[in-house]
N, C-alpha and C positions, 0 to 999 in steps of 0.2 A: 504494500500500500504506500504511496505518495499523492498527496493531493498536498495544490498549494491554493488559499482561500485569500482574494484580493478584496479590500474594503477601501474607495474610490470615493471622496467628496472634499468638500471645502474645508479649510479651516473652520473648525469653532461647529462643525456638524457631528463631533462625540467619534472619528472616526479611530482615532487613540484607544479611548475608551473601551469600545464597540473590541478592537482587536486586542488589547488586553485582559478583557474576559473570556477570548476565545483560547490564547495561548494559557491561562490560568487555568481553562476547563479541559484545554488536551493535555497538561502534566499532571493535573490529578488523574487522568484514564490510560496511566504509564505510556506515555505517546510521545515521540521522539518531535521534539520543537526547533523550530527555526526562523527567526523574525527577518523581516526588512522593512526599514520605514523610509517612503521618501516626501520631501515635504519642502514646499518654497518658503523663501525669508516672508512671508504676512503672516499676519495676530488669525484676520477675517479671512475667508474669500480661498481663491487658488483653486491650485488641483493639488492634492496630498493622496499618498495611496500607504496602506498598510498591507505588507503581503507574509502569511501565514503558513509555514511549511509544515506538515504533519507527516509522520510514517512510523514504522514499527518496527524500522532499524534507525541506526543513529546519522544525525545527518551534521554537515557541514558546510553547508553554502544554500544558497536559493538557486531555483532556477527558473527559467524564463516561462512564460505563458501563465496561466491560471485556470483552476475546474469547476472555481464558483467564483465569479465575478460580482462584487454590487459599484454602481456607477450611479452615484447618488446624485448625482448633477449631468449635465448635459455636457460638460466638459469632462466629464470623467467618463463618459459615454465614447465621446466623437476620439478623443486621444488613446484609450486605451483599449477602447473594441479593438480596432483593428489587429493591434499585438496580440490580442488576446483570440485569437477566431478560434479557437482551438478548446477554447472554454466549453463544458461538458454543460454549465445553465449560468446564464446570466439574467441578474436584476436590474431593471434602468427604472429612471426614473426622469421623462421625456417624451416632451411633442415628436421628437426626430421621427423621422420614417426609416424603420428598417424592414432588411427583407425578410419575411416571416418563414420564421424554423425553427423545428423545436429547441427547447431549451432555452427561448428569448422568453423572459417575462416583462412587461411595461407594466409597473407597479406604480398607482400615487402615495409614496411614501408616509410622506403627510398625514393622508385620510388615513391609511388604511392602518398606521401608527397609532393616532391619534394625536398624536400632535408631533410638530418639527423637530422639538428634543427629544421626540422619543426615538427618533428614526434607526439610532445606534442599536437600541435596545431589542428594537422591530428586525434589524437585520440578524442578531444574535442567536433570536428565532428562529427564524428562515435555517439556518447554519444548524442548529441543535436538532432540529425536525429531518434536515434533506441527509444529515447524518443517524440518523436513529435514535438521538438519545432522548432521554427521558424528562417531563417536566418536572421534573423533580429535582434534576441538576443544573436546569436551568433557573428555577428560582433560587437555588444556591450561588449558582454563577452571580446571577443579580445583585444579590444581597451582598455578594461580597466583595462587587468592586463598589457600590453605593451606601458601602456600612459607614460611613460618618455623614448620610444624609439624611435627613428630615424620613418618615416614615412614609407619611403621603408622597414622597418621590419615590420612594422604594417601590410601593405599592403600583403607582402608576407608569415607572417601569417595565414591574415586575406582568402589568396587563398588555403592556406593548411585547413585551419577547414573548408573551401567551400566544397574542393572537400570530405573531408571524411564524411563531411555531405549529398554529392550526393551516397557515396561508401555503404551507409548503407542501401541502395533501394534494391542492391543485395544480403543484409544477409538474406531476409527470415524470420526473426525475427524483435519484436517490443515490446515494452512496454509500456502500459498505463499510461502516466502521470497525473492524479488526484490534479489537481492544489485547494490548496484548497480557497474557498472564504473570508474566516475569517484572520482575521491579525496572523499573526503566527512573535513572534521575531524577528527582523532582526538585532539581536546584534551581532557578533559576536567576538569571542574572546577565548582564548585557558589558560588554568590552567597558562600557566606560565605569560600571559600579565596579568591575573586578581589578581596575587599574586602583580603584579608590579603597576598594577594601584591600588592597595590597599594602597598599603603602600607610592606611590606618594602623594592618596589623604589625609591619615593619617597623613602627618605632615612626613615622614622619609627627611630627609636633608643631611645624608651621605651613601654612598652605597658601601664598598669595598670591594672586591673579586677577585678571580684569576679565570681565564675561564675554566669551567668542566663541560663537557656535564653528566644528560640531564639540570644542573641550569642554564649554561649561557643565555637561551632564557630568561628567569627574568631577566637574568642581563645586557642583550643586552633591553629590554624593559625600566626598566630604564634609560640604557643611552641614548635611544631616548628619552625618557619624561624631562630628563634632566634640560633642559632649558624653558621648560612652568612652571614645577613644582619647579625652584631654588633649584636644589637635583647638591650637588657636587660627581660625579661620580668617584672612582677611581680602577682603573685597576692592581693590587696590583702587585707585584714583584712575590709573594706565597701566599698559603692560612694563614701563620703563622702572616707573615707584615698584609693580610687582618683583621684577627681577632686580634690583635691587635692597627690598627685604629681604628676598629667601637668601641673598648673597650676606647680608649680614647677621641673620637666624644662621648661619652654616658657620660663619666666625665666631661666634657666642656660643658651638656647639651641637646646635639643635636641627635635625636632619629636616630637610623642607623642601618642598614642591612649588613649583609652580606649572599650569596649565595654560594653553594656547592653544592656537590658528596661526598659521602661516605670515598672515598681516599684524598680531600683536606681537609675534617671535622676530620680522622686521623689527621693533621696537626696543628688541629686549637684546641684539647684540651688544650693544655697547657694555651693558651689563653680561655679558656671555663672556664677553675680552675681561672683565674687571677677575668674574672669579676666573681664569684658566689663569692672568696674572698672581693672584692674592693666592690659588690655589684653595680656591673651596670648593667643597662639596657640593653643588648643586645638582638637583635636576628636572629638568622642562618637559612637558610632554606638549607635542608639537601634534595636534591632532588635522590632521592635511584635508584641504577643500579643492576647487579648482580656482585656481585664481590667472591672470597675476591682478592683484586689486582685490577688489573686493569678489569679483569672478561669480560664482556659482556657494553662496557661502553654505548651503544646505546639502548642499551635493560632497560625492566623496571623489578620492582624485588619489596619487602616489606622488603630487609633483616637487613637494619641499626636501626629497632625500640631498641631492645635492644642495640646497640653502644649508641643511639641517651640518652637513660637512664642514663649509665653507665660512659660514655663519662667523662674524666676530672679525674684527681687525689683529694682524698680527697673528704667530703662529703656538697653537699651544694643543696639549694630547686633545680627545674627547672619547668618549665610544660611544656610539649610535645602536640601541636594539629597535626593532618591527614585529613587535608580537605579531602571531598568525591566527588564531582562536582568543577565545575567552580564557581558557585556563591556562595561556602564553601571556597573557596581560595581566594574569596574576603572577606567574611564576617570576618576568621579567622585570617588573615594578621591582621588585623584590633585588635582582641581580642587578636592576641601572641602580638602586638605592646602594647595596653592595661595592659594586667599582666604583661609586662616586667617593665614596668613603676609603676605600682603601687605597684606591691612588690619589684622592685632592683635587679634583679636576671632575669638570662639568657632565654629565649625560644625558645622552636625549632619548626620547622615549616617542618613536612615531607609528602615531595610526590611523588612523580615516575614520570620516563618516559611518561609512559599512559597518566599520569594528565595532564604533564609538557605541551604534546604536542597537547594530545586532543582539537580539536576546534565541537566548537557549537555552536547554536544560541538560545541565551538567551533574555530573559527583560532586558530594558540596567539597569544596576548596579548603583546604589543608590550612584547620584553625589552628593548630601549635604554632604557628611563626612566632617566636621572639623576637626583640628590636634588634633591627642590625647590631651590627657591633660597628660603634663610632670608631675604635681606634684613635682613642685620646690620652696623652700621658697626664695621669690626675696628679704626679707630684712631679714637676720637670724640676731638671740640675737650676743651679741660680745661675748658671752661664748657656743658659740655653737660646738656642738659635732657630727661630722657627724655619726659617731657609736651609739649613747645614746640609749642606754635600752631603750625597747619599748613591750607593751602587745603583739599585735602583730606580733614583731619582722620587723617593718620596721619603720625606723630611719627619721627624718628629712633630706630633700635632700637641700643643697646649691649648690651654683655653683663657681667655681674658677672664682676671681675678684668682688665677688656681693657682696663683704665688710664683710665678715669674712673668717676666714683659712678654707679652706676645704681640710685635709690631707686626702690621700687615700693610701693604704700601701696592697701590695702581703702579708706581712706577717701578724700574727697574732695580734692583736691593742685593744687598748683601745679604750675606746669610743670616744676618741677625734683624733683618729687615729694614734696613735703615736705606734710603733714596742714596742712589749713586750712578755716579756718572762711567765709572772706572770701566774702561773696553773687555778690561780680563775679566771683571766681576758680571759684565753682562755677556759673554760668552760663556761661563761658566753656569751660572743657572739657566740660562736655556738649554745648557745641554742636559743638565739636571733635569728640567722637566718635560723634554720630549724624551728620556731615556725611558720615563714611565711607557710608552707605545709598546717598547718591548714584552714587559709583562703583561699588559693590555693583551696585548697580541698572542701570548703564551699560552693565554686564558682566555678565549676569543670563542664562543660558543658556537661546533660545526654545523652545518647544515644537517637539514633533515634527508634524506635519501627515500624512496618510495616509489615502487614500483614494479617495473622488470629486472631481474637481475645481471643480463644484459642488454641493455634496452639500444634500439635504434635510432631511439627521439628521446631526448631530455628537453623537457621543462623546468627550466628555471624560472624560479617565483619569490619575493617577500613581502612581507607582513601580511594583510588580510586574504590573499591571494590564497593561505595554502592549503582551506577545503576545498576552492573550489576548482582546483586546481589536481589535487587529491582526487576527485570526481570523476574529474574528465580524466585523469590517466585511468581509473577505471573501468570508465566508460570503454576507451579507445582499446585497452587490451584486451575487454571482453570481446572485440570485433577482429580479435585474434593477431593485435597490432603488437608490437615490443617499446613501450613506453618505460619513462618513469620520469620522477619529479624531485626536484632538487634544489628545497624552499631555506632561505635565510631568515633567519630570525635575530642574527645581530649582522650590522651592513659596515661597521668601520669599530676598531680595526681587521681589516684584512689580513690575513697570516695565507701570502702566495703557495709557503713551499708545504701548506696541508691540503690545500683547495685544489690544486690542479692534477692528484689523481682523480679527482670526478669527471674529467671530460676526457674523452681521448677522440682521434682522429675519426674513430668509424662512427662514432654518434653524431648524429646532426639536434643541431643547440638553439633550443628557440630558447628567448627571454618576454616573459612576458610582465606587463608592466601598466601603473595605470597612471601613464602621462605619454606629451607627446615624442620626445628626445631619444629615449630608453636610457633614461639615469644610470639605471644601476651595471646596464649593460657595456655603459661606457664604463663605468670604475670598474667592471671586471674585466675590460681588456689591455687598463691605465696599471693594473697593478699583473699583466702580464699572465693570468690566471685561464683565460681564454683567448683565442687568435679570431674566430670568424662565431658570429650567430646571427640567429634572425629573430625579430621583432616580432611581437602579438602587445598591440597600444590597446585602450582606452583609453578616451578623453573627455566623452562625452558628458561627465557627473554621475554617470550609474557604474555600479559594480559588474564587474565580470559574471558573466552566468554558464551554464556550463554550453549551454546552446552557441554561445557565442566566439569561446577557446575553438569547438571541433571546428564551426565555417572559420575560421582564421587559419586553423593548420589544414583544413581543404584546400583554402585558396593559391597557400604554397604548394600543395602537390598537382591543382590546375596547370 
């Protein structure tokens, strides 16, 4: 079983709502979940779609078309019929003239709701009946996304999912739901809560940002976790003030985040160059949109990997992870928290829209995490140096007040951190702290491998790319092909002489990628790791589907 369930209308028409009752109601009936939300920058109005992935194996990606459509507006009609032909019943709600066949139903939402706010409620209906289930778990459903509401809403919800659960008698259509017997997850949780309960459970203590969609879901997750987890929240001025507190929370000690987009991370280099100088811990999660500008800021995109490199005046270590699921956005919070802390030096944390917003239901996430380990000396020597030469280029760390001077200086310093001009002194700690790369590099997390064991075709993919990417190599080998897939999940540092037995001569190397350039594809021939590949882009503001990877590797075999 696979059925994916699209819910189509305006802003501010419950269509949120509407689909987060439906994913609440398929993990309570052990049903393997997989969300996609896409939604333009207005409060009102637009075209938003919520699309609902169910089946009774476990899934990783979305895929394209839908088997119950509702197009609650006419613009939800005219835009996504067409992509959708393939749909098993659709609901409109529209003057339009279409051609009549079954499985079109022209509903007045409205009437037949009872009223405009119920319409969510009215579709929930439809959905709970055309699948079999019972009204019984549909007024549970109800009650319990509208349990902090008035009782008379409950109730007069609770007669809108009634009657559309009676309306579905008339479609004609139905679908086997396949409940399955065996425990199936019932965690759920979406890229951007898992990044935040990562870094709750890690020990982060300060969290400052300025709101930019797709990060602020992290950053609204934290400020709910707030007060269980003692995390001082703060809601910055700009992105500039923002990275600049967590750069001073990280001199003080105290492990801290800040969250981003592309346009408020333009913002925040200056402060990116302050700690890679001063040598703090920071780190940013740079959640990517299509830009350049303000671009498509609801939409998802791959294109700040290089910004995310290059980022910052002047040269100094960094590491870059791209979590690829939900429970890689926990685990890796967790490891950019880690090397920030143990080498001094900045880390970025990038993910997308997709990520940011995908929800699914997982195994719940590994509550033992203790707080990092800051690696602070609580009693430094009275002649201590917070700069002092070091093999590996990372210094004893003190803390201001813990009974010696801990000078920290933007400019160039001694080892005791005192401003200097001296050419020896400033060759020497630069090579102090790009020596950290080395161990970066040492510890540089390998790719994932997946697939054929000698495979023909390699796919190369990171961060959110690597179910659906996962998918299609098993799509393509079920068709008796020799695939496999070869996903990053941290993009710098690079460690050449581990990465280049992945590829060899007889495999042909696609990279796929969601921007236009292939970023990552050029920093994998810049660090000599591969000589020739081919391209599979997105650009458009939607995620990859699995429909969409096999016509890209057709097109080359055309």
């Amino acid at each position: 079983m696979d059925l994916v369930i699209r819910i189509a209308g305006e802003a501010g028409q419950g269509v949120v709502s509407a689909g987060d009752m439906l994913v609440n109601a398929f993990a309570k009936l052990d049903l393997y979940v997989f969300t996609y939300r896409s939604y333009m920058s207005r409060i009102r109005g637009g075209l938003n779609w919520y699309d609902i992935r169910i089946s009774d194996r476990p899934l990783s990606g979305m895929r394209g078309g839908s088997d119950i459509l509702f197009a609650l507006t006419d613009d939800a009609l005219t835009v996504l019929y067409p992509v959708n032909s393939t749909a098993g019943v659709v609901f409109y709600n529209t003057s339009a003239a279409l051609q009549t066949k079954p499985g079109l139903h022209n509903i007045d939402f409205a009437k037949e709701s009872g009223h405009s706010r119920m319409i969510n409620s009215y579709a929930v209906g439809i959905v709970f009946g055309l699948l079999g289930m019972s009204k019984n778990r549909l007024a549970a459903a109800i009650k319990r996304e509208f349990t902090d509401k008035a009782e008379d809403i409950i109730q007069q919800n609770n007669e809108a999912a009634a009657r559309g659960w009676e309306r579905c008698k008339t479609c004609g259509a139905s679908f086997k739901l396949e409940q399955r017997h065996g425990r199936t997850p019932d965690f759920l949780i979406s890229g951007a809560g898992a990044i935040g309960l990562s870094a709750a459970r890690s020990g982060v203590k300060f969290v400052a940002s300025y709101p930019m969609t797709p990060a602020t879901a992290t950053f609204t997750y934290l400020a709910g976790a707030a007060d269980k987890y003692n995390i001082v929240v703060e809601q910055a001025e700009d992105e500039i003030a923002a990275v600049n507190m967590i750069c001073g929370a990280a001199y003080a000690g105290v492990p801290s985040l800040a969250a981003t987009s592309g346009g408020g991370f333009a913002l925040m280099c200056e402060g990116l160059s302050l700690a890679g100088m001063t040598e703090n811990p920071i780190v940013i999660l740079i959640a990517m949109r299509p830009g350049p500008a303000t671009g498509l800021p609801t939409r998802t995109a791959q294109e700040d990997l290089r910004f995310a490199l290059h980022a910052g005046h002047g040269e100094f270590p960094r590491a870059i992870y791209a979590p690829g699921n939900v429970e890689q956005c926990y685990q890796l919070t967790r490891t950019a928290l880690e090397t920030a802390h143990k080498y001094q030096t900045p880390v970025i944390i990038l993910t997308d829209q997709y990520l940011q917003d995908s929800i699914q239901n997982i195994e719940p996430l590994e509550a033992a995490y203790d707080p990092i380990d800051r690696r602070v000396e609580l009693k430094p020597k009275s002649d201590y140096k917070r700069y002092a030469y070091s093999v590996d280029g990372v210094s004893p760390r003190a803390l201001p007040g813990g009974g010696a001077l801990v000078v920290c200086d933007s400019d160039e310093h001694s080892e005791a951190g005192h401003l200097t001009e001296d050419f020896e002194f400033r060759v020497a700690q630069q090579n102090k702290r790009m020596r950290k790369l080395e161990g970066m590099k040492a510890e540089a997390l390998p790719p994932t491998l997946y697939g054929a064991k000698k495979p023909e075709k390699l796919l190369v993919c990171w961060g959110s790319t690597y179910g659906i990417c996962r998918e299609a190599v098993d799509k393509l080998n079920s068709c008796n092909q020799k695939f496999a897939m070869l996903h990053f999940s941290q993009l710098w540092p690079l460690d050449a002489s581990r990465l280049k037995k992945y590829f060899n001569a007889d495999c042909e190397v696609f990279v796929l990628e969601g921007n236009f350039t292939g970023q990552f594809a050029s920093m994998l021939k810049e660090q000599n790791i591969v000589q020739e590949c081919k391209l599979i882009t997105r650009y458009d503001g939607l995620p990859f589907q699995l429909e969409y990877i096999i016509e890209e590797l057709e097109e080359y075999d055309n």
